[in-house]
C-alpha positions as CSV (number, residue, x, y, z in Angstrom):
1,X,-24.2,-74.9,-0.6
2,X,-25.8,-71.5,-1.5
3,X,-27.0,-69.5,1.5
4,X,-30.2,-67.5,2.2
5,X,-30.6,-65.2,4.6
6,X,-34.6,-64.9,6.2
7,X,-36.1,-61.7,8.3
8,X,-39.4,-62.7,8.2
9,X,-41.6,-65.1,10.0
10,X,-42.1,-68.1,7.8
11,X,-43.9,-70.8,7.2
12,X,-41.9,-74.2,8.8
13,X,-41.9,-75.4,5.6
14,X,-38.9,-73.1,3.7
15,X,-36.3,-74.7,5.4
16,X,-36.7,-78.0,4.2
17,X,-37.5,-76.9,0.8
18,X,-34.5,-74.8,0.4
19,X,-32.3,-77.5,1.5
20,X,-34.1,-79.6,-1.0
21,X,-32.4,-77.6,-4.1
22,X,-29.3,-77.1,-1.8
23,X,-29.9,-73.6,-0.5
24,X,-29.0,-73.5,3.1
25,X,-31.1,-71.4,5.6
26,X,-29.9,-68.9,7.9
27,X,-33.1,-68.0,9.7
28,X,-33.7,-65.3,11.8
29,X,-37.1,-63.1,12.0
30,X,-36.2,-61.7,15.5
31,X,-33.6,-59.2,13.1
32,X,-35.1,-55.3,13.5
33,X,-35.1,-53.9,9.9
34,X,-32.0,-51.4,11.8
35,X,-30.1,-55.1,12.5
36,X,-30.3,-56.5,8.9
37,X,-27.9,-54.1,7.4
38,X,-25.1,-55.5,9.7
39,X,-26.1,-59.4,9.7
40,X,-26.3,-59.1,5.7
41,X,-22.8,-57.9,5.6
42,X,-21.6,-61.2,8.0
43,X,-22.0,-63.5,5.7
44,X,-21.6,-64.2,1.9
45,X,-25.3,-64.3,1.7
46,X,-26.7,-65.5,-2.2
47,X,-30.6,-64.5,-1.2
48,X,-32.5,-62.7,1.0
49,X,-36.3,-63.0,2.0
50,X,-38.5,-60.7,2.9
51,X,-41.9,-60.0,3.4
52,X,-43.0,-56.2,4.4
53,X,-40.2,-55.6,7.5
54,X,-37.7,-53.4,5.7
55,X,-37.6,-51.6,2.7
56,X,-34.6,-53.0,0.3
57,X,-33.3,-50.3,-0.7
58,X,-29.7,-49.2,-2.9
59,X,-28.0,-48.8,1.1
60,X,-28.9,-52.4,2.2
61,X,-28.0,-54.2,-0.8
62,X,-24.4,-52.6,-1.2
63,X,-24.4,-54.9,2.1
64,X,-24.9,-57.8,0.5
65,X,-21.9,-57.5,-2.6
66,X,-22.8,-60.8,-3.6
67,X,-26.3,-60.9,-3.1
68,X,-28.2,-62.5,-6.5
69,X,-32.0,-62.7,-5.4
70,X,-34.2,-61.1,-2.9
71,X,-37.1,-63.1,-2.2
72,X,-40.9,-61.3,-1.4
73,X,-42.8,-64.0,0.4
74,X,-45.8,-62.3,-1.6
75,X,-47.0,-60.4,-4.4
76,X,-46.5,-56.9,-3.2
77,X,-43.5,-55.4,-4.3
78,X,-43.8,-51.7,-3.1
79,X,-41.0,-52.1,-0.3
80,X,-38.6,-52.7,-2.8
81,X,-36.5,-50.3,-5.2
82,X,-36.6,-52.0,-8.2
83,X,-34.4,-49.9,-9.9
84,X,-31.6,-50.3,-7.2
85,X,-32.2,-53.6,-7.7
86,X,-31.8,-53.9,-11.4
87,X,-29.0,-51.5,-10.8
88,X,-27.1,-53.9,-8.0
89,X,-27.5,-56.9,-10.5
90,X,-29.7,-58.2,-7.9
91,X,-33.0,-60.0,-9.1
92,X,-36.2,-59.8,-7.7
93,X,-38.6,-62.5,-7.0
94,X,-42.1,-63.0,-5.5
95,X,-45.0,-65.0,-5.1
96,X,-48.4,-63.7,-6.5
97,X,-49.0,-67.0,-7.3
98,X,-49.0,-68.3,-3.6
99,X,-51.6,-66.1,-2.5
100,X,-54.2,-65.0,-5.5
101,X,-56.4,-68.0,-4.7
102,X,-57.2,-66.3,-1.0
103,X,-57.4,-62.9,-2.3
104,X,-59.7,-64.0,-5.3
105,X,-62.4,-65.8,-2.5
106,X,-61.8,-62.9,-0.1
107,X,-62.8,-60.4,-2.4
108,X,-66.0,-62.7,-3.2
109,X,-66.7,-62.4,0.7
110,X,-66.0,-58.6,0.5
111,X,-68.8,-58.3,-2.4
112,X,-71.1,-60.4,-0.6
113,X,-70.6,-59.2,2.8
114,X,-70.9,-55.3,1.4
115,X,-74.0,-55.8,-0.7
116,X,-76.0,-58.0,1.6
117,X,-75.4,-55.8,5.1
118,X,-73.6,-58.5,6.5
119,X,-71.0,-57.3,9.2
120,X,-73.8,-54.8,10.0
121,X,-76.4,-57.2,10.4
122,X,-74.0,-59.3,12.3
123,X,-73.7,-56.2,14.5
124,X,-77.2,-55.4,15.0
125,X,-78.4,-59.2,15.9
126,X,-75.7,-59.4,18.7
127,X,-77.1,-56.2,19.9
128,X,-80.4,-57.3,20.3
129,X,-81.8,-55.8,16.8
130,X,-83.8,-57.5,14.5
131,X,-84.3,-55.3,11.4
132,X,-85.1,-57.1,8.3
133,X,-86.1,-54.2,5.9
134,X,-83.2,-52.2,7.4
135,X,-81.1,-54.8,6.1
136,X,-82.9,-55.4,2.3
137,X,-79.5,-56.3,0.2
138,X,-78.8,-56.2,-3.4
139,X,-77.9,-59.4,-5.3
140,X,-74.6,-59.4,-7.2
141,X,-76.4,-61.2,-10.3
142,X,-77.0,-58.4,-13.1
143,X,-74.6,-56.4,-11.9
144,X,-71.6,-55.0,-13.6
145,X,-68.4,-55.6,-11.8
146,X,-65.1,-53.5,-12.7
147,X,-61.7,-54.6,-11.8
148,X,-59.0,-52.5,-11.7
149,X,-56.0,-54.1,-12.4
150,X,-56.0,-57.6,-14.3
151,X,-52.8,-59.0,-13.0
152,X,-53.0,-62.4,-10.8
153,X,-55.2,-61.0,-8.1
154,X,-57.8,-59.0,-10.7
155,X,-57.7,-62.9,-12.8
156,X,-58.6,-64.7,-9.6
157,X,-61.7,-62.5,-8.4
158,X,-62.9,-62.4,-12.1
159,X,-63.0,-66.3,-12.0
160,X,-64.8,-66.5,-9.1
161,X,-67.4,-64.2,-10.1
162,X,-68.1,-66.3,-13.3
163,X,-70.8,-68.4,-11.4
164,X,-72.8,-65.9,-10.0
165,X,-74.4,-64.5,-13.5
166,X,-72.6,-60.8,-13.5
167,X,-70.8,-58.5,-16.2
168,X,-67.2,-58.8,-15.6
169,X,-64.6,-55.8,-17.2
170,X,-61.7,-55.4,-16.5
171,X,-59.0,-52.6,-17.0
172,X,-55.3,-52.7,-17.3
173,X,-52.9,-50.4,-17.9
174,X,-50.3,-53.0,-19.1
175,X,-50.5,-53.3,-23.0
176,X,-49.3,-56.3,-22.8
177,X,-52.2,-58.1,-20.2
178,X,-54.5,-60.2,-22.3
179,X,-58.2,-61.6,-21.6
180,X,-58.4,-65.4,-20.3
181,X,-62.3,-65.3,-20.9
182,X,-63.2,-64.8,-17.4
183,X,-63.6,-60.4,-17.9
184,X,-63.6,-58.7,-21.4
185,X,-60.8,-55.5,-21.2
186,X,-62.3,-52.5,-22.0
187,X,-60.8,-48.7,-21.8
188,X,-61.0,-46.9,-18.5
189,X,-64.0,-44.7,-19.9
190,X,-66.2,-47.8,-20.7
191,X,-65.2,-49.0,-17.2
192,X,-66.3,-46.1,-15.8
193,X,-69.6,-45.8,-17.7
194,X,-71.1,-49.3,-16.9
195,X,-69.7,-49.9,-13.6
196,X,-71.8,-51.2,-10.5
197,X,-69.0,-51.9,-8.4
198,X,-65.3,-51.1,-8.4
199,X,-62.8,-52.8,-7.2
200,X,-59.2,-52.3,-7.1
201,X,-56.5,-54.8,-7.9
202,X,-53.6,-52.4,-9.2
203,X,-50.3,-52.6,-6.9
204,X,-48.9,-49.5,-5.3
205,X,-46.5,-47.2,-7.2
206,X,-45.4,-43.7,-7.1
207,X,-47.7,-43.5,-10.2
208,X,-50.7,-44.8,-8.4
209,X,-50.1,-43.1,-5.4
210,X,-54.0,-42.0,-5.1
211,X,-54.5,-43.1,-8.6
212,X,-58.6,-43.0,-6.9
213,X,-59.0,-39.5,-6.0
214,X,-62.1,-37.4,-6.4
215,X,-61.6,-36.5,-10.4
216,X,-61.4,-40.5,-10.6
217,X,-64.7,-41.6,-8.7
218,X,-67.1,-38.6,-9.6
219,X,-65.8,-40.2,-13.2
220,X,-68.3,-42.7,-12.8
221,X,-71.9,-42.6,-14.9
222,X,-73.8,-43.6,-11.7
223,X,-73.2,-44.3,-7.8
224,X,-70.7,-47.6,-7.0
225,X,-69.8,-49.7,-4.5
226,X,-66.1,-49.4,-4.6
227,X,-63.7,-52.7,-3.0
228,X,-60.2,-52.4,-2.2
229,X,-58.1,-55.7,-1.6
230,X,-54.7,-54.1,-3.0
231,X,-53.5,-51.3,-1.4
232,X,-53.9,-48.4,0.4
233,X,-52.4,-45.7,-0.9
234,X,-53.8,-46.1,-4.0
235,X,-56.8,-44.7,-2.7
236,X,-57.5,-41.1,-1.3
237,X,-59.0,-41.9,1.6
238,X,-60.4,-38.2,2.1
239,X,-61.5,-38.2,-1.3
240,X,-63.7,-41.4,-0.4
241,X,-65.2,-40.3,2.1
242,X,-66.4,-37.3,0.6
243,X,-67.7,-39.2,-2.1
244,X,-69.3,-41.9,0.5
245,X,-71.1,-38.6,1.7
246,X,-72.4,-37.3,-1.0
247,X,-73.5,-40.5,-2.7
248,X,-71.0,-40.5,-5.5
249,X,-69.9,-43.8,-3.4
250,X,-72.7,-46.2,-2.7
251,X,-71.0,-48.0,-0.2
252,X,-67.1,-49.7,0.6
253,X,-65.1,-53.0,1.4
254,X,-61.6,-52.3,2.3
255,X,-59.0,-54.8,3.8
256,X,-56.5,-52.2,3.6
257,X,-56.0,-48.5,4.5
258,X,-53.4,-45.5,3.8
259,X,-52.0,-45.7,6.7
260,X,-52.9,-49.6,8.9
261,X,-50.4,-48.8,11.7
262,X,-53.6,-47.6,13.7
263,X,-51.8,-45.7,16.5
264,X,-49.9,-43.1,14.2
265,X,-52.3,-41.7,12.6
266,X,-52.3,-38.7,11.6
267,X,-55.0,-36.4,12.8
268,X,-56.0,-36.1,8.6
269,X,-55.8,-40.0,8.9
270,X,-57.9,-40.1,11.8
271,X,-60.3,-38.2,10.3
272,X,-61.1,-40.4,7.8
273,X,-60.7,-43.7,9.9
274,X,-63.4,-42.4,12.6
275,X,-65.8,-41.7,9.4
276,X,-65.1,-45.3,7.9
277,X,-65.6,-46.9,11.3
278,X,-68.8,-45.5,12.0
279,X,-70.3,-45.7,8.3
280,X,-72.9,-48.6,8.1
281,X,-72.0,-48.4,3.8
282,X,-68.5,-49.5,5.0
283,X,-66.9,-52.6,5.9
284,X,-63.3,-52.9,7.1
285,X,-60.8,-55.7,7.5
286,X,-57.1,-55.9,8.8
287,X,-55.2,-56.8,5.6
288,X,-56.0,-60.3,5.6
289,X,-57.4,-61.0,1.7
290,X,-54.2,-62.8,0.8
291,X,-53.7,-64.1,4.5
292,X,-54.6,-68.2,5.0
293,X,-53.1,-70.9,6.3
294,X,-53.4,-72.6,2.7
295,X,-51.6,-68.9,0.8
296,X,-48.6,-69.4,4.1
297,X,-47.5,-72.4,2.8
298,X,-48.0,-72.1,-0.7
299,X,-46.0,-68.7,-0.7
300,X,-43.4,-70.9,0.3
301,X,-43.7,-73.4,-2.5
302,X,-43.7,-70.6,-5.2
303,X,-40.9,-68.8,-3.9
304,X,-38.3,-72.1,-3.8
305,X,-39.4,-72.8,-7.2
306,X,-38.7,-69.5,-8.7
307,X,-34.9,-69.7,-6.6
308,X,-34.5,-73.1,-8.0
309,X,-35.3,-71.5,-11.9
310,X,-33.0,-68.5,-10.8
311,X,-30.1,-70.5,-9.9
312,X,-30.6,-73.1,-12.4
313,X,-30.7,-70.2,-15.2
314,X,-34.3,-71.0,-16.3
315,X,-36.1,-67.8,-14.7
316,X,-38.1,-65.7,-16.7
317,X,-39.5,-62.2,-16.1
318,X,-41.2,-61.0,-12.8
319,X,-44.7,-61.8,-13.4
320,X,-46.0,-58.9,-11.6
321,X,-49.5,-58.8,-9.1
């Protein structure tokens, strides 16, 4: 029996799945990212699963010498060094799949919760405040929304958004990313032009790293509400909140930051977090789009199936996010 080793807490339901295309479990999530180095290197190990614990890079796979697959129990891939991987023989798998369907309704709740003062008016009632006017929103109907990024996560926003009577556009840099009738692709400058609302699906790279900085926003023909679901450091987190201060930036949603380890922030970092926090334009969540009890299980059920293709020689390319 093939055996897979797992640092990350998982949903109960891998281990019987594994075992049911005869991949044997060795499960342990207590392992520091310093420990899985030596516990890779115990045991002929065929996988490895991860989810954001350790980076896998060219050090801790020449641990594993007959490692085939490492497993991301999601779509994010940014831990990983793809090129060590492709290097190492080693194949990458992961499972955008399992967890498009929350980020697609999440960012629905983001766009409704930012243009209709939600969280704030949430706020204000619990503190005794009843301002109606105060709280006037704007209706996402007529509006233009541009996605960023058409990969699983952009496609499952854009299909959401289908019922509520909005332009949807989408940019990708991928050539090869095709409509599916739910946003019509258009160049970055026509994205820019039309926009009402941004929001950001691309995954993080070294070539993204603040891929929206200020050249990027003040690109825009009028104001925006700009929506962040992907990742942090795709954004420059300065360079919004100038633009939230001077109006280039009508207002934010972001469920992730540059930096969402709250207590090492960096006095730059803090900066900008203090701003965000205060802003009454901004609303902030704790990296839970793709995070549901539904996506925890269904992560699960993507990833076997790609390890059952990979091992039965039937896998195709990495999908992307």
């Amino acid at each position: 029996m093939s055996l897979c080793l797992v640092v990350d807490e998982m949903h109960p339901s891998l281990q019987p799945l594994l075992q049911s295309i005869g991949v044997e479990i060795d499960y342990q999530p207590s392992l520091t990212a310093a420990q899985v180095p030596a516990a890779l290197a115990a045991k002929p190990y065929e996988g490895l699963v991860v989810r954001s614990k350790l980076r896998v890079t060219a050090d801790l796979l020449a641990h594993g010498p007959q490692l085939r697959y490492v497993a991301r129990a999601g779509a994010g891939t940014d831990n990983i060094d793809e090129a060590a991987m492709a290097a190492a023989g080693v194949a990458l798998l992961n499972a955008p799949e399992g967890n498009r369907d929350a980020v697609g309704e999440f960012a629905v709740g983001l766009l409704l919760g930012l243009l209709r003062n939600i969280a704030r008016a949430d706020h204000e009632v619990r503190n005794g405040q009843w301002r109606r006017e105060a709280n006037r929103g704007t209706e996402i109907g007529g509006k233009t929304i541009g996605l960023l990024g058409y990969g699983h996560m952009g496609r499952a926003f854009a299909r959401r958004l289908g019922a509520f009577g909005c332009t949807v556009l989408a940019h990708d840099n991928d050539p090869a990313v095709c409509t599916d009738g739910h946003a019509t692709l258009v160049p970055l400058a026509e994205l820019q032009t039309r926009a009402d609302v941004l929001s950001l699906h691309i995954p993080y790279s070294a070539a993204n790293h603040h891929y929206v900085d200020e050249v990027f926003l003040t690109g825009f023909a009028k104001p925006v509400w700009v929506m962040n679901t992907a990742r942090g450091e795709v954004v420059d987190q300065a360079a919004l909140v100038r633009a939230l201060q001077n109006g280039t930036v009508r207002g934010a949603a972001l469920d992730v930051l540059d930096n969402e380890k709250l207590n090492t922030l960096s006095p730059a970092q803090q900066a900008t977090f203090d701003f965000l926090r205060a802003a009454p334009n901004v609303v902030l969540t704790p990296h839970v789009g793709g995070w549901t009890f539904e996506s925890y299980a269904r992560i699960n059920e993507v990833l076997v199936e790609k390890i059952r293709a990979f091992r039965a020689g039937t896998f195709g390319a990495n999908a992307g996010s």
